[in-house]
N, CA, C and O atoms as CSV, one atom per row, in Angstrom:
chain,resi,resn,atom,element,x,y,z
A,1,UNK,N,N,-103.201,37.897,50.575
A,1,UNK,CA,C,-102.082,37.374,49.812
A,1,UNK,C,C,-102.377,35.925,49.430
A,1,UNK,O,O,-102.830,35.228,50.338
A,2,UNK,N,N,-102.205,35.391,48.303
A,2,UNK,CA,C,-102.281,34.342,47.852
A,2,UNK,C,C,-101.231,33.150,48.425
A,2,UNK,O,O,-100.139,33.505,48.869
A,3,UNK,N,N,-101.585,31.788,48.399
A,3,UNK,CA,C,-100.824,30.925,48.448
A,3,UNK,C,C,-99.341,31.053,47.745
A,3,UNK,O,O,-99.289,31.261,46.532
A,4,UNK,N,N,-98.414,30.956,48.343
A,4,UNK,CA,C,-97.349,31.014,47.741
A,4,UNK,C,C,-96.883,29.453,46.361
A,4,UNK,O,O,-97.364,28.351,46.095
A,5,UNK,N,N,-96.131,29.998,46.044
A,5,UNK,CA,C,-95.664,28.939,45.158
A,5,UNK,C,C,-93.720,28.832,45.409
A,5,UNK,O,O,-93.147,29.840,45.823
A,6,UNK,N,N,-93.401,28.328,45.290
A,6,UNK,CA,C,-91.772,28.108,45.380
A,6,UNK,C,C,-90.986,26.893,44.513
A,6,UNK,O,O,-91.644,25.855,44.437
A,7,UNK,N,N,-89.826,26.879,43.927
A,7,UNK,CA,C,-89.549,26.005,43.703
A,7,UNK,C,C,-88.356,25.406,44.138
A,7,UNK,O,O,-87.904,25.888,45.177
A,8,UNK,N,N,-87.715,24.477,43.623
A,8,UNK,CA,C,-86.457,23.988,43.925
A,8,UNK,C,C,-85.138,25.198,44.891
A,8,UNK,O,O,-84.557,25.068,45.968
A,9,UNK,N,N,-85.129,26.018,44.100
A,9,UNK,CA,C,-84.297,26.761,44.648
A,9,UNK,C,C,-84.376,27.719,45.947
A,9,UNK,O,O,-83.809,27.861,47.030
A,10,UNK,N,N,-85.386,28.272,45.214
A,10,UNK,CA,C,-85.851,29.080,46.682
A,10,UNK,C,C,-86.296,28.285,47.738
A,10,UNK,O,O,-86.522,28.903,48.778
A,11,UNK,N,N,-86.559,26.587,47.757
A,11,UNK,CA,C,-86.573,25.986,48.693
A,11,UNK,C,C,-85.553,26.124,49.411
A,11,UNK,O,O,-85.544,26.431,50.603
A,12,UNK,N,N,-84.495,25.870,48.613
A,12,UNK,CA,C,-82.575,25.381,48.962
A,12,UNK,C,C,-82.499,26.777,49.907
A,12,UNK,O,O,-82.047,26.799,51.051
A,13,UNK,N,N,-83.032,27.918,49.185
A,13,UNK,CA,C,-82.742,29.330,49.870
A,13,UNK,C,C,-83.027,29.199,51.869
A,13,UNK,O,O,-82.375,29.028,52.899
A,14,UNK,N,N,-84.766,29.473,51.305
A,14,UNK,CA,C,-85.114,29.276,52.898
A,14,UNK,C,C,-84.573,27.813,53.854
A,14,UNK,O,O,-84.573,28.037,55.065
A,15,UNK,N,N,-84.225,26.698,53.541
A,15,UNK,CA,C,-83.351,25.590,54.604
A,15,UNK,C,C,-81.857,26.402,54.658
A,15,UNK,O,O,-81.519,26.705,55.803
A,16,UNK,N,N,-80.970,26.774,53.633
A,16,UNK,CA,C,-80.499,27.895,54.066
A,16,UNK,C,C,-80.728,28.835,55.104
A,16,UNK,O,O,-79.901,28.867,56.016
A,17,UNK,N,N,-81.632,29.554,55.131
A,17,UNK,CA,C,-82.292,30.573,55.983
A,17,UNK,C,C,-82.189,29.929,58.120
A,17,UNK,O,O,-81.932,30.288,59.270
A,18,UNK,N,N,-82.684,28.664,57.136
A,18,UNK,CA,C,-83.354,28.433,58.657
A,18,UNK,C,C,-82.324,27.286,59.463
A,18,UNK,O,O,-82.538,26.767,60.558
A,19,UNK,N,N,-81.115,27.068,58.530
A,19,UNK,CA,C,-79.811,26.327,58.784
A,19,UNK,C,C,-78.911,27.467,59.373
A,19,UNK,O,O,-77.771,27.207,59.757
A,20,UNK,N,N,-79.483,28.862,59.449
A,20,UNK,CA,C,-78.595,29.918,59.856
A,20,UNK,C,C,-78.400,29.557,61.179
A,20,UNK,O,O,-78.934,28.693,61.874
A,21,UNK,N,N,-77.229,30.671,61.479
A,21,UNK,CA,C,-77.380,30.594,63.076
A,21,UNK,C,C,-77.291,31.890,63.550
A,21,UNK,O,O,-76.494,32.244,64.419
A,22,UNK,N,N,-78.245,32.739,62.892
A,22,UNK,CA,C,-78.856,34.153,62.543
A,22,UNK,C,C,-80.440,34.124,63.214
A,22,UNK,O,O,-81.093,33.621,62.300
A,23,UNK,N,N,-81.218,34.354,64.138
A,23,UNK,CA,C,-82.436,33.698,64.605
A,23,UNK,C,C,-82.966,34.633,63.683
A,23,UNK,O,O,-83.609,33.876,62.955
A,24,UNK,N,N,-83.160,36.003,63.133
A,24,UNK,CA,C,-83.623,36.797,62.320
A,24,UNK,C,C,-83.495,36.050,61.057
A,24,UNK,O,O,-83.716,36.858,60.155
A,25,UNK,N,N,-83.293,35.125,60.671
A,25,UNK,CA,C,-83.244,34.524,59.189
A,25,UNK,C,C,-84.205,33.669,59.465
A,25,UNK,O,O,-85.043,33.347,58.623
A,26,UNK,N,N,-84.184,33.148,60.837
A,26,UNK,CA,C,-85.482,32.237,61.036
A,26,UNK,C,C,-86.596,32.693,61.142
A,26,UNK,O,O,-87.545,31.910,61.101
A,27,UNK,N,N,-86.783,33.862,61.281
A,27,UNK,CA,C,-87.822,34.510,61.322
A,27,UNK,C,C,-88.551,34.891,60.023
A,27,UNK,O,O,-89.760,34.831,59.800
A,28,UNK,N,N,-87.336,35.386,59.032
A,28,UNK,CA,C,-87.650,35.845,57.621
A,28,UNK,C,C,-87.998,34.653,56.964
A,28,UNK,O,O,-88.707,34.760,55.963
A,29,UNK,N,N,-87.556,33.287,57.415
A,29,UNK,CA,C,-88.036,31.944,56.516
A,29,UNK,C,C,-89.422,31.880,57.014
A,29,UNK,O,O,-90.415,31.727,56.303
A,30,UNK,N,N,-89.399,32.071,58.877
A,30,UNK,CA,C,-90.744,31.224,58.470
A,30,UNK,C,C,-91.886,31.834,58.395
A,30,UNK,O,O,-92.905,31.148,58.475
A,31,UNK,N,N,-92.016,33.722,58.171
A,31,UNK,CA,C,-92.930,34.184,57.448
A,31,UNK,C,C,-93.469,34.156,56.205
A,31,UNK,O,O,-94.631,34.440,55.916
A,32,UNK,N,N,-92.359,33.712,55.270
A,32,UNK,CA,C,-92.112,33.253,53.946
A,32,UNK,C,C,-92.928,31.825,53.927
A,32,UNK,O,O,-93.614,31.659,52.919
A,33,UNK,N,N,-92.948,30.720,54.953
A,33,UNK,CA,C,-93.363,29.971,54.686
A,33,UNK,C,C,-94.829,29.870,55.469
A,33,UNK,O,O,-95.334,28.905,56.042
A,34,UNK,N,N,-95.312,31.193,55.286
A,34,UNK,CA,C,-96.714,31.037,56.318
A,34,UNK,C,C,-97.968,31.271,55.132
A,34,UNK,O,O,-99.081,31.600,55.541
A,35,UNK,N,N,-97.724,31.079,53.609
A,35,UNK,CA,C,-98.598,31.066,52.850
A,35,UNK,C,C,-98.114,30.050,51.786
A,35,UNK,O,O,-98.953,30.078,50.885
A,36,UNK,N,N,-97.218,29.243,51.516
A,36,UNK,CA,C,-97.311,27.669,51.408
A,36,UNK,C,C,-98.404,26.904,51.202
A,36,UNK,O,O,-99.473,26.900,51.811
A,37,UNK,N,N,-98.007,26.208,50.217
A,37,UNK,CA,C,-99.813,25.716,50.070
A,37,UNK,C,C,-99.321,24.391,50.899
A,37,UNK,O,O,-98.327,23.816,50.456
A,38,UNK,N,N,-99.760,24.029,51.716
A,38,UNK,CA,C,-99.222,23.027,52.808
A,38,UNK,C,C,-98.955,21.359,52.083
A,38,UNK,O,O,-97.976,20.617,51.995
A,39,UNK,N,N,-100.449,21.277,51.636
A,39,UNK,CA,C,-100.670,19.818,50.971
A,39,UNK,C,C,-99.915,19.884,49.646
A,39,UNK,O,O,-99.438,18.752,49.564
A,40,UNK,N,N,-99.545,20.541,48.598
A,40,UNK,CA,C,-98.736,20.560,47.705
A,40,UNK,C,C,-97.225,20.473,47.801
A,40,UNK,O,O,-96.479,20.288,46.839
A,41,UNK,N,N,-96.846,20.628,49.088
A,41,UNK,CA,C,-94.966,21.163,49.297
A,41,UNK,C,C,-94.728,20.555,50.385
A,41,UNK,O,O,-93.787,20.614,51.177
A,42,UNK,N,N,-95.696,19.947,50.350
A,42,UNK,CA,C,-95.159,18.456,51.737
A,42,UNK,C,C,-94.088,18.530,51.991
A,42,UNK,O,O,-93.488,19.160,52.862
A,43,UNK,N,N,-93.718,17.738,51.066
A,43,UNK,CA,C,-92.213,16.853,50.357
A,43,UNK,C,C,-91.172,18.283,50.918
A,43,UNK,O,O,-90.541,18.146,51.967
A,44,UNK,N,N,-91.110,19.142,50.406
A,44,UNK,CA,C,-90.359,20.434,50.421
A,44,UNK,C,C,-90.506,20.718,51.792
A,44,UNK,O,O,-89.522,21.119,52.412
A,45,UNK,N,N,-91.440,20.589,52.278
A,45,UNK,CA,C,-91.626,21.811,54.306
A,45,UNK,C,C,-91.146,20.129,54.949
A,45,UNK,O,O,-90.579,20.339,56.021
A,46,UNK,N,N,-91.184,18.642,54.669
A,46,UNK,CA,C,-90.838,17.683,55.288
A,46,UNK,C,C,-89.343,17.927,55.108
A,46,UNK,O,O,-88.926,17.808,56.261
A,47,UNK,N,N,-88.067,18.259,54.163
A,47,UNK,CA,C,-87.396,18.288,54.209
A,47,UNK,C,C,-86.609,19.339,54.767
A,47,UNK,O,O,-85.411,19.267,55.040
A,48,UNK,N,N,-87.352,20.310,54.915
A,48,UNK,CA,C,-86.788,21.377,55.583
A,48,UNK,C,C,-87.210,21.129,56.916
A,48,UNK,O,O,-86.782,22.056,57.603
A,49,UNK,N,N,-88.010,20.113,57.787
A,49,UNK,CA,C,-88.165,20.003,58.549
A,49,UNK,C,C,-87.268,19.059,59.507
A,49,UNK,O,O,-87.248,18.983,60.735
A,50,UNK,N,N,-86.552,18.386,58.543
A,50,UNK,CA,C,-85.777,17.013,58.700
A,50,UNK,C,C,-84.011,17.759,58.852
A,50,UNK,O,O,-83.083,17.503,59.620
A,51,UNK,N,N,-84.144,18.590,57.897
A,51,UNK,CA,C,-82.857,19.022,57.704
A,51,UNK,C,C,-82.646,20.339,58.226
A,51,UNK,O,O,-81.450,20.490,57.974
A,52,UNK,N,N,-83.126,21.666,58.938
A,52,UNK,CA,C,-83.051,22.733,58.825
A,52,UNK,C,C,-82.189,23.106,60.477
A,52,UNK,O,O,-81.486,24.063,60.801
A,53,UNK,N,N,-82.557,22.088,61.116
A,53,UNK,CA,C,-81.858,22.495,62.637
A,53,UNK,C,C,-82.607,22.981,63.592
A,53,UNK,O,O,-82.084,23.126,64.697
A,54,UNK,N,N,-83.796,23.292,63.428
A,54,UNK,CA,C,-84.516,24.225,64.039
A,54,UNK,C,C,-85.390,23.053,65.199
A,54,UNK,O,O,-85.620,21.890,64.866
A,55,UNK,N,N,-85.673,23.460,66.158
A,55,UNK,CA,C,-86.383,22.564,67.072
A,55,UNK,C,C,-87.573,22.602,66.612
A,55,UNK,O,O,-88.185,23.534,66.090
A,56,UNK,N,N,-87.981,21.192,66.900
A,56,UNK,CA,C,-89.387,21.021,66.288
A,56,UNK,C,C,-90.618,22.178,66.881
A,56,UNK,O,O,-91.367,22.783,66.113
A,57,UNK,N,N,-90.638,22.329,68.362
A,57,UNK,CA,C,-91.353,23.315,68.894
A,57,UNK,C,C,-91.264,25.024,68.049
A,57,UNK,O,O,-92.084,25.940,68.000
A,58,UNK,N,N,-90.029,24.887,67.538
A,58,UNK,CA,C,-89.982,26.761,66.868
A,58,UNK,C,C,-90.631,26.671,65.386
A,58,UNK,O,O,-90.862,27.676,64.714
A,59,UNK,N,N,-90.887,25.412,64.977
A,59,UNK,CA,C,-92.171,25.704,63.344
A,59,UNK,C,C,-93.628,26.122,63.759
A,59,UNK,O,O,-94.474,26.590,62.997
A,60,UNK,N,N,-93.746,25.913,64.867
A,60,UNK,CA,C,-95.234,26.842,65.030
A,60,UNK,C,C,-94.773,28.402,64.505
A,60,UNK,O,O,-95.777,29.072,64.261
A,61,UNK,N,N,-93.805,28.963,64.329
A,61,UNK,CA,C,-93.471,30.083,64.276
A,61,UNK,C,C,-93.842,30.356,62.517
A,61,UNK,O,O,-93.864,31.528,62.140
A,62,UNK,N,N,-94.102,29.321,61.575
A,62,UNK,CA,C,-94.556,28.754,60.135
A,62,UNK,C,C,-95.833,28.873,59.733
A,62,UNK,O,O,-96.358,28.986,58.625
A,63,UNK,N,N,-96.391,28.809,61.253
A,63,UNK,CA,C,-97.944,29.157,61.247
A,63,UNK,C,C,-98.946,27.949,61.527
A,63,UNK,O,O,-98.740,26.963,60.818
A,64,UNK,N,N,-99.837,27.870,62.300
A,64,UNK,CA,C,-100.885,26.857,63.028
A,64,UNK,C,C,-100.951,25.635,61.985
A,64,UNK,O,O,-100.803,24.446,62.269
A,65,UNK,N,N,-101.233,26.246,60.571
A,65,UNK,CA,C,-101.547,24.604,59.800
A,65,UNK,C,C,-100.469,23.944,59.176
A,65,UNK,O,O,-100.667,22.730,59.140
A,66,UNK,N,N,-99.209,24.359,58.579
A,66,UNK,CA,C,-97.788,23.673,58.686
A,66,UNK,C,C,-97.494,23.126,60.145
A,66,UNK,O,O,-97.180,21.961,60.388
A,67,UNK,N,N,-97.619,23.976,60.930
A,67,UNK,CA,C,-97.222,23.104,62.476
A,67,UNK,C,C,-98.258,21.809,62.400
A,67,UNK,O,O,-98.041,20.639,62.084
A,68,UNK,N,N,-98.859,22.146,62.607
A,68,UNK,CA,C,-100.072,21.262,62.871
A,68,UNK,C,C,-100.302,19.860,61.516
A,68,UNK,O,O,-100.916,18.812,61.719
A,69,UNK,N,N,-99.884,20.102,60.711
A,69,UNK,CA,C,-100.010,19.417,59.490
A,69,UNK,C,C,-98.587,18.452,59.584
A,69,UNK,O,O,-98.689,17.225,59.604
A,70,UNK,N,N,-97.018,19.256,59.648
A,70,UNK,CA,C,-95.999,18.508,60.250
A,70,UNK,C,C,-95.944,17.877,61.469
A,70,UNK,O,O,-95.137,16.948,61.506
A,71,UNK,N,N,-96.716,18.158,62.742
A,71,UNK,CA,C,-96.719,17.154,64.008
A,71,UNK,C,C,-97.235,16.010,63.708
A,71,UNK,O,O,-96.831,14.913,64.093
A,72,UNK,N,N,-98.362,16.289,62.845
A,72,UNK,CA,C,-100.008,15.040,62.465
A,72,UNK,C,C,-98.813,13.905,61.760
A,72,UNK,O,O,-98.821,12.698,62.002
A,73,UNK,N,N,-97.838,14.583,60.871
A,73,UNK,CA,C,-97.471,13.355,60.267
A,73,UNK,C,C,-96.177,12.568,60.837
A,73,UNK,O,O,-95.934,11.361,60.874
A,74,UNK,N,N,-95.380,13.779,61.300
A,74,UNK,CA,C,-94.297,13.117,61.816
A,74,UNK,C,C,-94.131,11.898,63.236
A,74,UNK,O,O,-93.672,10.791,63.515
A,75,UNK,N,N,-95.031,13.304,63.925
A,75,UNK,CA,C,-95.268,12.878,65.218
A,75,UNK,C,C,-94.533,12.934,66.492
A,75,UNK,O,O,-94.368,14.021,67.047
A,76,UNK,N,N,-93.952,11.532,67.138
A,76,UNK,CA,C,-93.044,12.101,68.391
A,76,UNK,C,C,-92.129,11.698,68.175
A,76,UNK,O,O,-91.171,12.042,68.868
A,77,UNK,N,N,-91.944,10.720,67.058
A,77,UNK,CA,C,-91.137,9.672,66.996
A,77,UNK,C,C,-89.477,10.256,65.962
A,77,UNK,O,O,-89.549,11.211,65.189
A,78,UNK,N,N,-88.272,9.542,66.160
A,78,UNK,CA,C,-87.276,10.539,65.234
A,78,UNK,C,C,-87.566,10.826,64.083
A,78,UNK,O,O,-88.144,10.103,63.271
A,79,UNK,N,N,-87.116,12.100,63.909
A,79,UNK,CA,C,-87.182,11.503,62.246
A,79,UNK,C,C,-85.865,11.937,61.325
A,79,UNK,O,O,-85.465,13.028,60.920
A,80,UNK,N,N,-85.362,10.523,61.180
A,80,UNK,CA,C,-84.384,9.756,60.718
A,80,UNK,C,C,-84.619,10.103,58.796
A,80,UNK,O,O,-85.553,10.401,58.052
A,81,UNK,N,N,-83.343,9.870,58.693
A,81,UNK,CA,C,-83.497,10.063,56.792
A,81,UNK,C,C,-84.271,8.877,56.433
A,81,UNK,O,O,-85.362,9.193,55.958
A,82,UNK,N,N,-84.093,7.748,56.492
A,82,UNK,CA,C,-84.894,6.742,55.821
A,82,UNK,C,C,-86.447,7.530,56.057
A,82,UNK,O,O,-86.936,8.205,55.150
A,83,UNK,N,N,-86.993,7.386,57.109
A,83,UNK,CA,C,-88.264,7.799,58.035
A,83,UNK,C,C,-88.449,8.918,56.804
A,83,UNK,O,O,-89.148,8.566,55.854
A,84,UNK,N,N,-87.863,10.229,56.784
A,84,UNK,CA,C,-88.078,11.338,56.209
A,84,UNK,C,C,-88.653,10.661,54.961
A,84,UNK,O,O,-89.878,10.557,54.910
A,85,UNK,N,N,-87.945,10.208,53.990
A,85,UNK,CA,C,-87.954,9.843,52.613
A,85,UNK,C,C,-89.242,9.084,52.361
A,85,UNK,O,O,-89.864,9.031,51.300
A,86,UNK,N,N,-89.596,8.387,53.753
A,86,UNK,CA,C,-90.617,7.441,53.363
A,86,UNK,C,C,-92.125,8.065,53.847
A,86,UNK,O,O,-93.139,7.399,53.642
A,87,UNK,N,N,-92.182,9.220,54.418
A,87,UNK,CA,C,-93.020,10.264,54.741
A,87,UNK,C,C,-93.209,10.728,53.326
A,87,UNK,O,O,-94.296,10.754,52.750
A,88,UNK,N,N,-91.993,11.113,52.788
A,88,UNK,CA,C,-92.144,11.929,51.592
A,88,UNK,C,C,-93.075,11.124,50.780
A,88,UNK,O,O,-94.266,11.429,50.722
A,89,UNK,N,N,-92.664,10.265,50.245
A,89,UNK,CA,C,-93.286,9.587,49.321
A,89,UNK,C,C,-94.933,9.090,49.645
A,89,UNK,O,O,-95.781,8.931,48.767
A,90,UNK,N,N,-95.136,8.905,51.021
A,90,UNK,CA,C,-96.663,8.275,51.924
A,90,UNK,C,C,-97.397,9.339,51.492
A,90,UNK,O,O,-98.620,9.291,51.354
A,91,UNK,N,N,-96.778,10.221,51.288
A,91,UNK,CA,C,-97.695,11.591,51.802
A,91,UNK,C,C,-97.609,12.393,50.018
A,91,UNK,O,O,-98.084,13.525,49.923
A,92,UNK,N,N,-97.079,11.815,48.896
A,92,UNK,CA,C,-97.312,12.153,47.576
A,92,UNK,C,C,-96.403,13.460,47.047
A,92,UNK,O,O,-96.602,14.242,46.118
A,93,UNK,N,N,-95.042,13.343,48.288
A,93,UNK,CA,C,-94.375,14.672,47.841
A,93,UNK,C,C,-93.884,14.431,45.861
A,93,UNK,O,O,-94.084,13.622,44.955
A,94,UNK,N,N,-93.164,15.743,46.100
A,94,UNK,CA,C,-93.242,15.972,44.420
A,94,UNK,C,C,-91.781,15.675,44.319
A,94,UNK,O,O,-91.021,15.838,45.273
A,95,UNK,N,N,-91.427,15.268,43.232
A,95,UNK,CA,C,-89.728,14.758,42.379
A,95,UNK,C,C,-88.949,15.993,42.832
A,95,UNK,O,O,-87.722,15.916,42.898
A,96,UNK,N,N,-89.505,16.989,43.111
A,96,UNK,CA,C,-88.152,18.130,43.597
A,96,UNK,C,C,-88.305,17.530,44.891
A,96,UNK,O,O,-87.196,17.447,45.419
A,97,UNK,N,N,-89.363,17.005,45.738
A,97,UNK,CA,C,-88.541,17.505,47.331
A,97,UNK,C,C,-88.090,15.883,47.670
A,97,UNK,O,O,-88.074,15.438,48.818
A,98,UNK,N,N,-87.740,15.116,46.500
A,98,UNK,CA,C,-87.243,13.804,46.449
A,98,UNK,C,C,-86.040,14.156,46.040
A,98,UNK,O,O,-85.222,13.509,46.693
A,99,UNK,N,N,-85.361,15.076,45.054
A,99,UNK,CA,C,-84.085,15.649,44.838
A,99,UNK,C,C,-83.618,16.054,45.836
A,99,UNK,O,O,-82.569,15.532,46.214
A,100,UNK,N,N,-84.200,17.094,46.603
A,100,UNK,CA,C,-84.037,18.183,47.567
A,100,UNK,C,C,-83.406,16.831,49.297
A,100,UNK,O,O,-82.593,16.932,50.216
A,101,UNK,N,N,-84.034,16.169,49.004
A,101,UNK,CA,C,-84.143,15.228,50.371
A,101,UNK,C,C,-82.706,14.872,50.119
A,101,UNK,O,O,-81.780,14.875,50.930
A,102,UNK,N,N,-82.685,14.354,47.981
A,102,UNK,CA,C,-80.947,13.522,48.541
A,102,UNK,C,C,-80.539,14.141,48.354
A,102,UNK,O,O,-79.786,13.465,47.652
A,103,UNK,N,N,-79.935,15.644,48.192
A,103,UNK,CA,C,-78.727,16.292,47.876
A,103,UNK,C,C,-78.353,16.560,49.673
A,103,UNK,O,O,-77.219,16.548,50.151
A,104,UNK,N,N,-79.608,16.784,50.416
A,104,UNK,CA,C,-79.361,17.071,51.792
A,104,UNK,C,C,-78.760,16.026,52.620
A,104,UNK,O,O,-77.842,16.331,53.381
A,105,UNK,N,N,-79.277,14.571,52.532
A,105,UNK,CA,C,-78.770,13.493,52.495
A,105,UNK,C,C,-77.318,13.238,52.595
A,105,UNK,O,O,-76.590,13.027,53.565
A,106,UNK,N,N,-77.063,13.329,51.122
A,106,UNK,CA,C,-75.748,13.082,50.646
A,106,UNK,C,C,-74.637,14.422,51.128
A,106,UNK,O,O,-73.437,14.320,51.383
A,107,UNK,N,N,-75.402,15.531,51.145
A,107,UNK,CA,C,-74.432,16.673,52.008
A,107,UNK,C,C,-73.883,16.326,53.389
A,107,UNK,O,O,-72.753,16.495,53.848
A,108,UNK,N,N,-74.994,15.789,53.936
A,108,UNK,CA,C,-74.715,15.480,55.421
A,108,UNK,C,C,-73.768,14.457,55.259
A,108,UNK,O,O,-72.688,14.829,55.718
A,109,UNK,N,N,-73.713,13.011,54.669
A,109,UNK,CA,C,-72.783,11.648,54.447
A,109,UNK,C,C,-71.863,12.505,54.282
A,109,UNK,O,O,-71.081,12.588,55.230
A,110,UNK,N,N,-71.603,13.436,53.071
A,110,UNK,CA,C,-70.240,14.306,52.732
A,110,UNK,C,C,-69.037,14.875,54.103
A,110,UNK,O,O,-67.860,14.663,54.392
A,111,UNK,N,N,-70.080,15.611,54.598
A,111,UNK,CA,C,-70.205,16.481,55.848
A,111,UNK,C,C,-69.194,15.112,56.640
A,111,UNK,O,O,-67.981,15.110,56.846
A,112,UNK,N,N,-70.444,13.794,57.028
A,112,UNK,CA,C,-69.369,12.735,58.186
A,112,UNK,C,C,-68.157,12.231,57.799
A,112,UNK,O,O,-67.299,11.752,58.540
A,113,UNK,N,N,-68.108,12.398,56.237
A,113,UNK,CA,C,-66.794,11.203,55.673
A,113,UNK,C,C,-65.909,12.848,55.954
A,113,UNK,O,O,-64.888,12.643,56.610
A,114,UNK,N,N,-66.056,13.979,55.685
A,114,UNK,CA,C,-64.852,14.677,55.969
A,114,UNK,C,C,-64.477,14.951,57.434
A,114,UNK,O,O,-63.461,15.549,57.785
A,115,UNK,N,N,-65.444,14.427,58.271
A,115,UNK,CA,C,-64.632,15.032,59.708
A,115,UNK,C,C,-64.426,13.251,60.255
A,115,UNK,O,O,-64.592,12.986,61.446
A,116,UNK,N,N,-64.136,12.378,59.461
A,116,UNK,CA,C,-63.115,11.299,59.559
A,116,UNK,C,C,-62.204,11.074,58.850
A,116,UNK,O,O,-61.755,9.958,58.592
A,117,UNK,N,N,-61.700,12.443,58.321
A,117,UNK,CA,C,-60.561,12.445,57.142
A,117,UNK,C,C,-60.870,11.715,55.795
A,117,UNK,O,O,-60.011,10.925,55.402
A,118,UNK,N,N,-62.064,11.898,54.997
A,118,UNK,CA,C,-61.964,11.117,54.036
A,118,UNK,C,C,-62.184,12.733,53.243
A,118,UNK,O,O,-62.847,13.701,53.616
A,119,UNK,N,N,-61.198,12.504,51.834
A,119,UNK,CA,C,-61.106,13.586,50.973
A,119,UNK,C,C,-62.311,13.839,50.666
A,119,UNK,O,O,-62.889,12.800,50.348
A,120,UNK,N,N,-63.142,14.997,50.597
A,120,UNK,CA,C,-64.387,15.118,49.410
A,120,UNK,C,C,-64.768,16.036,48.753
A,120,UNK,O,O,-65.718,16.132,47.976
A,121,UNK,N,N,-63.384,17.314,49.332
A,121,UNK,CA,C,-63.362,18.332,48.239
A,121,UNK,C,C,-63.612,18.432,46.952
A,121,UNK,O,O,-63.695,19.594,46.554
A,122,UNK,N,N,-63.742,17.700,46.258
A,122,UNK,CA,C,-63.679,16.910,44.798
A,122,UNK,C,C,-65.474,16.699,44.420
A,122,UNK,O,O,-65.996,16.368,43.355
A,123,UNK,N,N,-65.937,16.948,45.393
A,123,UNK,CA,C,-67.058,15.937,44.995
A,123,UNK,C,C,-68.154,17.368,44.584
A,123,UNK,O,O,-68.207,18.349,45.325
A,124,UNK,N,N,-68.905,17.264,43.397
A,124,UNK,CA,C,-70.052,17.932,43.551
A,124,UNK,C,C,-70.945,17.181,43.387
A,124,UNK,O,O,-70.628,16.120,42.849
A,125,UNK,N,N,-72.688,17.406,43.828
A,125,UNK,CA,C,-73.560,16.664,44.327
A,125,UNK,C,C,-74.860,17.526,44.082
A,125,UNK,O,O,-75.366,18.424,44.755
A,126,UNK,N,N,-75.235,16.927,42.847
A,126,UNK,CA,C,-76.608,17.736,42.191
A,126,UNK,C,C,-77.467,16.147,41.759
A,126,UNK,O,O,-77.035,15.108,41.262
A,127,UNK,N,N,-78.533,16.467,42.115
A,127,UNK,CA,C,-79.450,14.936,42.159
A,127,UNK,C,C,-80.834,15.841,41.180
A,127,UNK,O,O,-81.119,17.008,41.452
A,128,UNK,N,N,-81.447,15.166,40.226
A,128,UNK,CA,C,-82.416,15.057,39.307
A,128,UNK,C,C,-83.082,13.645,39.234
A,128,UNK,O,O,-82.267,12.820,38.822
A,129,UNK,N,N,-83.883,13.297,39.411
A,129,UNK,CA,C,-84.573,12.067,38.907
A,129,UNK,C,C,-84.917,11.855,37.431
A,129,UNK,O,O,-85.262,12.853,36.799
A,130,UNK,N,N,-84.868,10.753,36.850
A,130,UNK,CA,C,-84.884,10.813,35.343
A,130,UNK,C,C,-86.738,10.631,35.713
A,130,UNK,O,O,-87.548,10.371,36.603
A,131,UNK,N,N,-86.594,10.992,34.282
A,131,UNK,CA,C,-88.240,10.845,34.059
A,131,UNK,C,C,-88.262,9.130,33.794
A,131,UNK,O,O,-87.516,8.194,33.508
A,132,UNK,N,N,-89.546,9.422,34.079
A,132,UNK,CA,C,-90.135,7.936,34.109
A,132,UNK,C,C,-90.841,7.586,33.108
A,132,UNK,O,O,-91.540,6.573,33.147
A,133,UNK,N,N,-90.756,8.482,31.913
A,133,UNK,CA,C,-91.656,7.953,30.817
A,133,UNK,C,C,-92.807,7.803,30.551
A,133,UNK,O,O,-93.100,7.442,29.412
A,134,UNK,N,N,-93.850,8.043,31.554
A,134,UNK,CA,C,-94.960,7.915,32.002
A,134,UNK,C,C,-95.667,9.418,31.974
A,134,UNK,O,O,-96.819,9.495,32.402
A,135,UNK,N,N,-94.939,10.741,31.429
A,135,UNK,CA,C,-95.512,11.829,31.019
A,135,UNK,C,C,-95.845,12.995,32.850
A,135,UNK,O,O,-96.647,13.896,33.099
A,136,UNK,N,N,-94.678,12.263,33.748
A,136,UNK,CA,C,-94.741,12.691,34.688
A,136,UNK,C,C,-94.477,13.899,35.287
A,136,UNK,O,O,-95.109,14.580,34.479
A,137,UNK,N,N,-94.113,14.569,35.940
A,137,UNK,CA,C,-93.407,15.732,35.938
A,137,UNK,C,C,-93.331,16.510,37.575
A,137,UNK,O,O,-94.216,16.253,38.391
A,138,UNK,N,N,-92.300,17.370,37.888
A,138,UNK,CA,C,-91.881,17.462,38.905
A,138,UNK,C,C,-92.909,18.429,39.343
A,138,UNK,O,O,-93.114,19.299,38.496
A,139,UNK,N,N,-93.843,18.564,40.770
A,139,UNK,CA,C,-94.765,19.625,40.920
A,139,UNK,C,C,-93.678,20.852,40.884
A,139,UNK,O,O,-94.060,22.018,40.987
């Protein structure tokens, strides 16, 4: 089977998956993510790594070189949203898993301002980066 390819959405799908509290969804994500082209979807497997819930010890379940490729960079140390974002970028992720990082971001802020009573029913929260003019484009 070939390297997989994925994009924006079906990212959103599997952190879905693996945000379950279904352990069989974790299972179905992280076979899904065991042909990932690792060095291309950084950005994307860092954010699902940051955001998904899953203990760091259960992504070996992703397969030896995502595990092994996410320990090398993260390491032991937290990893905090700033931390995440600035991985992303060290490491050359792509304009989706820079979207993908703040909508998760800003879900979670959403998430704290409503369980201190602040309204946010109201709010929808879709993030795009403008182009940069520079003939760039999202991997």
């Amino acid at each position: 089977m070939g390297k997989m390819i994925f994009d924006k959405e079906e990212t959103k799908n599997l952190l879905n998956m693996l945000q379950s509290s279904d352990e069989e969804n974790h299972i179905v994500a992280f076979q899904a993510l065991k042909n990932v082209d690792v060095d291309k979807y950084i950005g994307e497997l860092l954010v699902m790594y940051k955001f998904s819930g899953v203990q760091k010890s259960n992504w070996s379940e992703a397969g030896k070189k995502i595990h092994s490729k996410l320990t090398s960079i993260v390491g032991e140390s937290n990893l905090t949203s700033p931390r995440t974002l600035s991985l992303i970028t060290a490491n050359k992720g792509s304009k989706t898993s820079i979207e993908l990082f703040m909508e998760c971001f800003i879900r979670d802020m959403t998430s704290m301002l409503e369980q201190i009573g602040y309204p946010t029913d109201s709010f929808e929260i879709n993030i795009k980066l403008k182009d940069d003019g520079q003939g760039t484009e999202s991997k």
